[in-house]
C-alpha positions in Angstrom: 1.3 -31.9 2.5 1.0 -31.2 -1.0 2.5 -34.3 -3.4 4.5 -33.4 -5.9 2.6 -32.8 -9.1 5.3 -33.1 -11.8 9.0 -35.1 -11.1 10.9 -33.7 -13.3 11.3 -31.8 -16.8 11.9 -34.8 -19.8 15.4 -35.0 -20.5 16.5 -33.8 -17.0 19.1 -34.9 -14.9 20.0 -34.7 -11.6 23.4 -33.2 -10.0 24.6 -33.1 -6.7 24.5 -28.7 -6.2 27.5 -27.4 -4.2 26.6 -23.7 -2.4 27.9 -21.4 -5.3 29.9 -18.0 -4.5 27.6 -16.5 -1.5 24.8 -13.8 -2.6 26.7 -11.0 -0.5 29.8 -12.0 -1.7 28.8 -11.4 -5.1 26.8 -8.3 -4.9 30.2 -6.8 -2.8 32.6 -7.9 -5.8 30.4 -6.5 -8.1 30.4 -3.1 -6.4 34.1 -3.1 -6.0 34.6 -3.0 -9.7 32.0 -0.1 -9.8 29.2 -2.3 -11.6 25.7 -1.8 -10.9 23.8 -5.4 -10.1 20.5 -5.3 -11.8 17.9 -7.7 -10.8 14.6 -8.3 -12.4 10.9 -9.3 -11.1 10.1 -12.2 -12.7 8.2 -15.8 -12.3 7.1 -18.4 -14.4 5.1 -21.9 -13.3 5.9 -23.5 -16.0 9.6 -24.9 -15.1 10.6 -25.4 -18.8 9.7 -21.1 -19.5 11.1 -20.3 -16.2 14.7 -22.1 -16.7 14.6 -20.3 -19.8 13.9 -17.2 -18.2 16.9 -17.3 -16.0 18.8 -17.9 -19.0 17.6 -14.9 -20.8 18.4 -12.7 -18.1 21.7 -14.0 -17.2 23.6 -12.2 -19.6 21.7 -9.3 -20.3 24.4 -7.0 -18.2 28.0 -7.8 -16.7 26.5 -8.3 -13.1 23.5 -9.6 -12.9 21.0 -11.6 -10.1 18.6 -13.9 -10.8 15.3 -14.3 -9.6 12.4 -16.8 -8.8 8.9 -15.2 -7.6 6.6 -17.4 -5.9 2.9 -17.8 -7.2 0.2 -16.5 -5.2 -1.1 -19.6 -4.1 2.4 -20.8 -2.7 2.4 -17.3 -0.9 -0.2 -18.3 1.2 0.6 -21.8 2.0 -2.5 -23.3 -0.6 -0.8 -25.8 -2.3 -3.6 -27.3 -2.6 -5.0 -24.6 -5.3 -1.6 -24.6 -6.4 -1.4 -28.2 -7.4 -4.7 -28.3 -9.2 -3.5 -25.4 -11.4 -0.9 -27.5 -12.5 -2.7 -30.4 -13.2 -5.3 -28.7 -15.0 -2.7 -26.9 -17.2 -3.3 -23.6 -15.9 -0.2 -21.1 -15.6 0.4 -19.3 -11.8 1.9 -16.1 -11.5 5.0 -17.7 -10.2 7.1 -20.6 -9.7 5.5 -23.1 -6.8 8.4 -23.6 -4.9 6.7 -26.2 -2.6 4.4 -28.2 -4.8 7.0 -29.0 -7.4 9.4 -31.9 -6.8 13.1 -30.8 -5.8 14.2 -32.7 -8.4 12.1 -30.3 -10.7 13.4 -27.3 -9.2 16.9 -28.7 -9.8 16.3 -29.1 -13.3 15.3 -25.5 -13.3 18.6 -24.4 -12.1 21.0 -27.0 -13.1 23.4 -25.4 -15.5 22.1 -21.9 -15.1 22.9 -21.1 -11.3 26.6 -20.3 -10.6 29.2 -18.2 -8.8 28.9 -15.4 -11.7 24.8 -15.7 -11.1 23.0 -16.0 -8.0 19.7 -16.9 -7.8 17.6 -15.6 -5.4 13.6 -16.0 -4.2 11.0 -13.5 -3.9 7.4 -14.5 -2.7 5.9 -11.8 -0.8 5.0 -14.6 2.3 3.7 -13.8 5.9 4.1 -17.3 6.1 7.5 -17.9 4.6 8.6 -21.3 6.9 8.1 -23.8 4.0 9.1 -21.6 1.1 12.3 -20.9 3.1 12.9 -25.2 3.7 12.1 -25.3 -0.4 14.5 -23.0 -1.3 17.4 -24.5 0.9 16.7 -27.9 -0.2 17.9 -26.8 -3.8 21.0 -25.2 -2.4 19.7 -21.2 -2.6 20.2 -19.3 0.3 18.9 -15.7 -1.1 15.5 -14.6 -0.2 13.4 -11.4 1.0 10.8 -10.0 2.9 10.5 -9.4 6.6 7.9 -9.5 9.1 6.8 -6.4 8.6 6.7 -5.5 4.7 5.3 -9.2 4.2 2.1 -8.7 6.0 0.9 -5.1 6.2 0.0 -4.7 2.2 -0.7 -7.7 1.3 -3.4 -9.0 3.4 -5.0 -9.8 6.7 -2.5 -11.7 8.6 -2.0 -10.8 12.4 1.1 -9.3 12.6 1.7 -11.5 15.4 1.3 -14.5 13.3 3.9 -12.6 10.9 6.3 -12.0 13.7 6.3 -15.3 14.8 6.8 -16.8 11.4 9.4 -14.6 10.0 11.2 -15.2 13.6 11.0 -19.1 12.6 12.0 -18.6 8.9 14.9 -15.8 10.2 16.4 -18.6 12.8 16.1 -21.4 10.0 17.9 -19.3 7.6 20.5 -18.7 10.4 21.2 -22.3 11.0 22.6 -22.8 7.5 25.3 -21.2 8.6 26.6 -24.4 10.5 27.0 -25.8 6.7 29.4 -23.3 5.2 26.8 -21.3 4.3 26.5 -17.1 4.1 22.1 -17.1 4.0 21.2 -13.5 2.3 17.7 -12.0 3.2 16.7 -8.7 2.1 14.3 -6.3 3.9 10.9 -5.3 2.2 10.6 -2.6 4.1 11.5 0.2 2.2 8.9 -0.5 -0.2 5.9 -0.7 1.7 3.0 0.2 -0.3 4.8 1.0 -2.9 4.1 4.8 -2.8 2.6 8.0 -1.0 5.1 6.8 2.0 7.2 9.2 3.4 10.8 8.1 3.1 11.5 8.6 6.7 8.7 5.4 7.7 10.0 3.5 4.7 13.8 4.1 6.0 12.8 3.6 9.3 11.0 -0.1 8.7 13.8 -1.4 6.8 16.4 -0.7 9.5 14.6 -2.3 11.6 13.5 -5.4 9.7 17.6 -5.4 8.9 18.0 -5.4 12.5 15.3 -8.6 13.7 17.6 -9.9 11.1 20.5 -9.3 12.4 19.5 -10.1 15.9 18.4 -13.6 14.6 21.8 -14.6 13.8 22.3 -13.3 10.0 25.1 -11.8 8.8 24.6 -11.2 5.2 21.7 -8.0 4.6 20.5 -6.1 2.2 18.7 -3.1 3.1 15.6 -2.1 0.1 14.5 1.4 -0.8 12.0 2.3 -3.2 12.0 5.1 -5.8 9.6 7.5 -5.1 8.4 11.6 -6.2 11.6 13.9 -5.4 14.9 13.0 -6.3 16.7 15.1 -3.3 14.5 13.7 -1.5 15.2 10.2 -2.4 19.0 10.8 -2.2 18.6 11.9 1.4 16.7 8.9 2.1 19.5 6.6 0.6 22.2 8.5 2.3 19.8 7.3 5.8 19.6 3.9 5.1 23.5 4.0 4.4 23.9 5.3 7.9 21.8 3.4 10.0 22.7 0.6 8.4 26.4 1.4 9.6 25.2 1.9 12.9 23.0 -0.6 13.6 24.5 -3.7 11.8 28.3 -4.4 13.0 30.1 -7.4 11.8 27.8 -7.8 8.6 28.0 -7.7 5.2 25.3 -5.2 4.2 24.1 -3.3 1.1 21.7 -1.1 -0.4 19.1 -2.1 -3.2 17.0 0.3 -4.5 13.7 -0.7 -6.6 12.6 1.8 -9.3 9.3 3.6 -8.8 6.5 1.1 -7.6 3.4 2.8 -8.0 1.7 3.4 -11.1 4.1 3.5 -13.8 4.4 6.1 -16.8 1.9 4.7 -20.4 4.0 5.8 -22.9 7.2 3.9 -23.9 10.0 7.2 -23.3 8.3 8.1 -20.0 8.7 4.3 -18.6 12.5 3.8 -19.8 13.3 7.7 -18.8 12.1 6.8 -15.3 14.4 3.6 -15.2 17.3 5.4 -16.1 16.8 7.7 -13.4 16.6 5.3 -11.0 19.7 3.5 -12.2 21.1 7.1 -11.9 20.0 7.5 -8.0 21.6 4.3 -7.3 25.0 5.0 -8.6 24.6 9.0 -7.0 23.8 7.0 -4.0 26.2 3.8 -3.5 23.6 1.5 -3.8 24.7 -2.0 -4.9 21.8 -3.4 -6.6 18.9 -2.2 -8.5 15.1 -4.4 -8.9 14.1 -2.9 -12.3 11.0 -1.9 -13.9 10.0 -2.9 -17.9 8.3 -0.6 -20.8 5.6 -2.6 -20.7 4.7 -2.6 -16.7 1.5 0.0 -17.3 0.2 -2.4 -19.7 0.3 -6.1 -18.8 2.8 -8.6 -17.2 5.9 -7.9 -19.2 7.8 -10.8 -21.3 11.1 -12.5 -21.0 12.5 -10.0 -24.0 11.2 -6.9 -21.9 12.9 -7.8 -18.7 16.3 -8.2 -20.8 15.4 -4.9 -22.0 15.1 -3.3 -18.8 18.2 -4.7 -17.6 20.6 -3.6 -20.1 19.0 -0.2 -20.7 19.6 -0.2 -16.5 23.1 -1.3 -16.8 23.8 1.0 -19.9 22.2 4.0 -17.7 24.5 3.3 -14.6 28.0 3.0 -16.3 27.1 6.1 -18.6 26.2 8.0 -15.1 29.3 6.5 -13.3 31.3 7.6 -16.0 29.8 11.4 -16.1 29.9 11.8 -12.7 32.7 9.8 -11.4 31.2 8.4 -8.6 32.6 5.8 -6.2 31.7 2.5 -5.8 31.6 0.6 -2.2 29.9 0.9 0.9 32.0 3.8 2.2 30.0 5.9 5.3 27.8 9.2 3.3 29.5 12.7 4.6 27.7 14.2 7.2 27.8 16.5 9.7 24.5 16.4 12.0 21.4 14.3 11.7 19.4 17.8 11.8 21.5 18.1 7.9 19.4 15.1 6.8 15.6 15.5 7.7 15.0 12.1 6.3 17.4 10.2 8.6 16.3 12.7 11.5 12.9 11.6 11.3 14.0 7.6 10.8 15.9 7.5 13.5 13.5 8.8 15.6 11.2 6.3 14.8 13.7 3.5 15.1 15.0 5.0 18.8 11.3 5.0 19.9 10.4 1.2 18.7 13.6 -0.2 20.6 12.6 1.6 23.5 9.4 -0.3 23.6 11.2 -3.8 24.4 14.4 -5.9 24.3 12.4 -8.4 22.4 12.3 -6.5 18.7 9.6 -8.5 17.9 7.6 -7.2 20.6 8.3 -3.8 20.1 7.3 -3.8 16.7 4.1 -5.4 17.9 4.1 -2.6 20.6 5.1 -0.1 18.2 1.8 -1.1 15.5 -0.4 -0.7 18.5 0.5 2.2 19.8 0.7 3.8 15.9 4.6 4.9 16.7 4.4 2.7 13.2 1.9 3.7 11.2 1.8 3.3 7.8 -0.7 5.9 5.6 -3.3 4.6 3.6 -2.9 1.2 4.7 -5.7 -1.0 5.8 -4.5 -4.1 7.5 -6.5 -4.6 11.0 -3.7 -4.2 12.6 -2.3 -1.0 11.6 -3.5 2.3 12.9 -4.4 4.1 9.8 -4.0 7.9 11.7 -1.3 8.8 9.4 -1.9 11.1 6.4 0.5 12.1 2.9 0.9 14.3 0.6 3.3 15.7 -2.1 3.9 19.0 -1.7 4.4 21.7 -4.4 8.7 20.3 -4.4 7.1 17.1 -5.3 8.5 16.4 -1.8 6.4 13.2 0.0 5.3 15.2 3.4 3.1 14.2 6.5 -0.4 15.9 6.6 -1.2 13.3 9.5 1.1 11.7 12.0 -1.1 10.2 14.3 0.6 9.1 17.3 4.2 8.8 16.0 6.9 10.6 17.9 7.8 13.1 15.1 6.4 16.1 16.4 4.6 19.3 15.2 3.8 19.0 10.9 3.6 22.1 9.2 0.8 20.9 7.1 -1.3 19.2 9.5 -5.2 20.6 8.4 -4.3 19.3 4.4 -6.1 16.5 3.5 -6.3 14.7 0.2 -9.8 14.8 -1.4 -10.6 11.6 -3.6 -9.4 13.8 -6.6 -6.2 14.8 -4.9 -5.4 11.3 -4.2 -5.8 10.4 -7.1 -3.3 13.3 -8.5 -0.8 12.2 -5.8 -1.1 8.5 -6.9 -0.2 9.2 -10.3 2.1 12.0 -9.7 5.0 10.2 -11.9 3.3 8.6 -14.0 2.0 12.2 -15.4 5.7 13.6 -14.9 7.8 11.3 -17.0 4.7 10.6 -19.7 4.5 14.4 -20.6 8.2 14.9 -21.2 9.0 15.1 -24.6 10.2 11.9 -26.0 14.2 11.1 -26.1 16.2 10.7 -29.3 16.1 7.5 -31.0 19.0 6.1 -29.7 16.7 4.6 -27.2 17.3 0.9 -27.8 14.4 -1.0 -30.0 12.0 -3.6 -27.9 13.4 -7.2 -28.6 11.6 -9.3 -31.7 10.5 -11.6 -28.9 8.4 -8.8 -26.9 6.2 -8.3 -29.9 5.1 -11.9 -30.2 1.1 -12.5 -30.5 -0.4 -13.0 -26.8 -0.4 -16.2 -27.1 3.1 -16.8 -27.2 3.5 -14.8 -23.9 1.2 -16.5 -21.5 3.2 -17.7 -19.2 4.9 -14.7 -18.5 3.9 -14.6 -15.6 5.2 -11.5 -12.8 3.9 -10.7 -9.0 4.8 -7.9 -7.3 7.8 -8.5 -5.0 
């Protein structure tokens, strides 16, 4: 085990943390009074710039959640690397969770964590057993992930090992519930890749990462979907989630959280805050609770402190102007529908989720079963242990479409000779990027950047972001 490289901040004290208002709890009050919770991306090793950090963002907007990312290192379970970094005065791409003290990570939060702003981890872990023991130690019971989402992209973990773990982390997380405790965990799964995946797979794996949950004993969920080329599209693939989520999690306390767009984000300035705005838009249209923004500056470089204050008030601005245009309703009331054959996106989801809980009682062994036999297969991905038979596209809607399905139980595609030439992928890749960059720029009532965002580089080198 790692030892502690730094004890605590100078001038810090220590306080005895009670569990503040529960994660859930405060995402559903939030949506009952028809505010949007906006969340950003954001980690700093340095526990001084990330303390500061959390204060920055705190009040940006009216509701508003916290967050922690985990370095890469941590991710990984090197705490060795991790603690020479430190040592040697160089800055991670996140806060090390397990190599600091808790008395360090108290510090961090003391003051700044409350009942009107929850905190909550993001690492991006196949191995998430020790980061999930860190993070309750300090009284946080928020986290993410899932045992899929956490180890297809993001390396070459067996998905076995991932299971396993996630199973261990999902039944720790449980137990806190014994102290008064309502644990939070959101699914990955809807973001897998971050792009050119259909909705209907991304729908489909974060039902079912919601459901392992579910199964292990948790009762408070969050259920992610990410951004992605159509915006009908993308509201029929909200209006999915919504419903599976109602039929497959009883006696919880569930929500949606949409991320906006991860693949390659729009260069110019107008194009990257147009495309936030229209994803706060899609999550108000859509009942989402919470929304994981985006910056101006994410085509560029890691974005400051100032620029992720930005992006969540521009957000928030974007959702209550929308609300009020629109009059939509807030809460987690059931989407009207009529027939899954109305919704092609929670047709084809549901299909896929049917045919991986046939596979076993166990979930965790059908989702194995399910990878092996490429009923989940994700396109484009190149983890051992996924297939790789599946092929995308966007068609001339703008529409994400299967060219490929390989062996999942969707049966005939239209499109099934298309395939993507290097150039084509390369079109399809940066599909949005090209769509919100060439419209023409909006009037300049777009809010300035900050002072702070235009410091030198040097003054921003711990600004540190990672992608969960």
């Amino acid at each position: 085990m790692t030892a502690p490289v730094q004890d605590a901040a100078p001038g810090s004290r220590t306080t005895v943390h009670r569990r503040p208002l529960s994660f859930g709890r405060f995402v559903a009050g939030a949506q009952a009074r028809g505010t949007l919770v906006v969340q950003p991306r954001m980690g700093f090793s340095d526990p001084a710039l990330m303390r500061a950090g959390l204060l920055a963002t705190k009040g940006a907007a009216n509701a508003v959640v916290g967050t922690m990312t985990i370095d890469s290192y941590t991710r990984v379970n090197d705490e060795a690397s991790a603690a020479r970094a430190l040592n040697g005065g160089v800055p991670l791409n996140g806060f090390p969770i397990t190599s600091y003290s808790p008395h360090t990570s108290r510090w961090v939060l003391d003051g700044v964590r409350d009942a009107g702003f929850p905190v909550q981890i993001r690492h991006g872990s196949a191995r998430p057993q020790r980061i999930v023991s860190a993070l309750a130690r300090l009284g946080l019971d928020a986290t993410e992930g899932g045992p899929v989402s956490y180890c297809l992209p993001y390396g070459r973990t067996p998905l076995l090992d991932s299971v396993r773990n996630w199973q261990e982390a999902c039944d720790f997380l449980a137990g806190l519930r014994g102290t008064g405790a309502e644990p939070h965990l959101e699914t990955f799964g809807g973001c897998m890749l971050g792009q050119l995946c259909p909705p209907g797979l991304l729908v489909a794996i974060s039902a079912l990462e919601a459901l392992f949950f579910h199964r292990a004993g948790l009762r408070s969920i969050s259920l992610s979907y990410a951004q992605q080329t159509n915006a009908d599209q993308d509201r029929d693939a909200m209006h999915a989630l919504h419903r599976l989520a109602g039929e497959f999690l009883p006696d919880t306390d569930w929500h949606i959280v949409l991320y906006t767009y991860m693949g390659l984000y729009p260069q110019t300035r107008h194009g990257s805050l147009e495309l936030l705005e229209r994803s706060a838009e899609l999550a108000v249209e859509t009942g989402a609770a919470r929304l994981i923004v985006k910056t101006a500056a994410e085509a560029h470089r890691i974005p400051t402190v100032a620029e992720n204050v930005e992006a969540l008030r521009v957000a928030a601005r974007a959702a209550a102007r929308h609300r009020t245009a629109t009059g939509a309703r807030p809460g987690n009331a059931p989407v009207p529908h009529t027939d899954p054959a109305d919704n092609a996106v929670y047709a084809e989801a549901r299909a896929l989720v049917d045919a991986v809980l046939n596979l076993d009682d166990d979930l965790g062994q059908a989702l194995l079963k399910a990878f092996a036999r490429g009923y989940l297969d994700v396109p484009y991905c190149l983890h051992p242990d996924n297939a790789g038979r599946t092929r995308s596209h966007i068609d001339g809607s703008g529409r994400l479409t299967w060219s490929e399905i390989g062996a999942m139980p969707l049966g005939p595609v239209r499109d099934r000779g298309r395939r993507l030439t290097a150039a084509g992928l390369f079109d399809a890749l940066s599909f949005v990027q090209r769509r919100h960059d060439r419209t023409v720029p909006p009037s300049a009532s777009r809010p300035s950047l900050p002072t702070a965002a235009r410091r030198p580089a040097a003054h921003r080198q711990h600004t540190q972001e990672v992608a969960p």
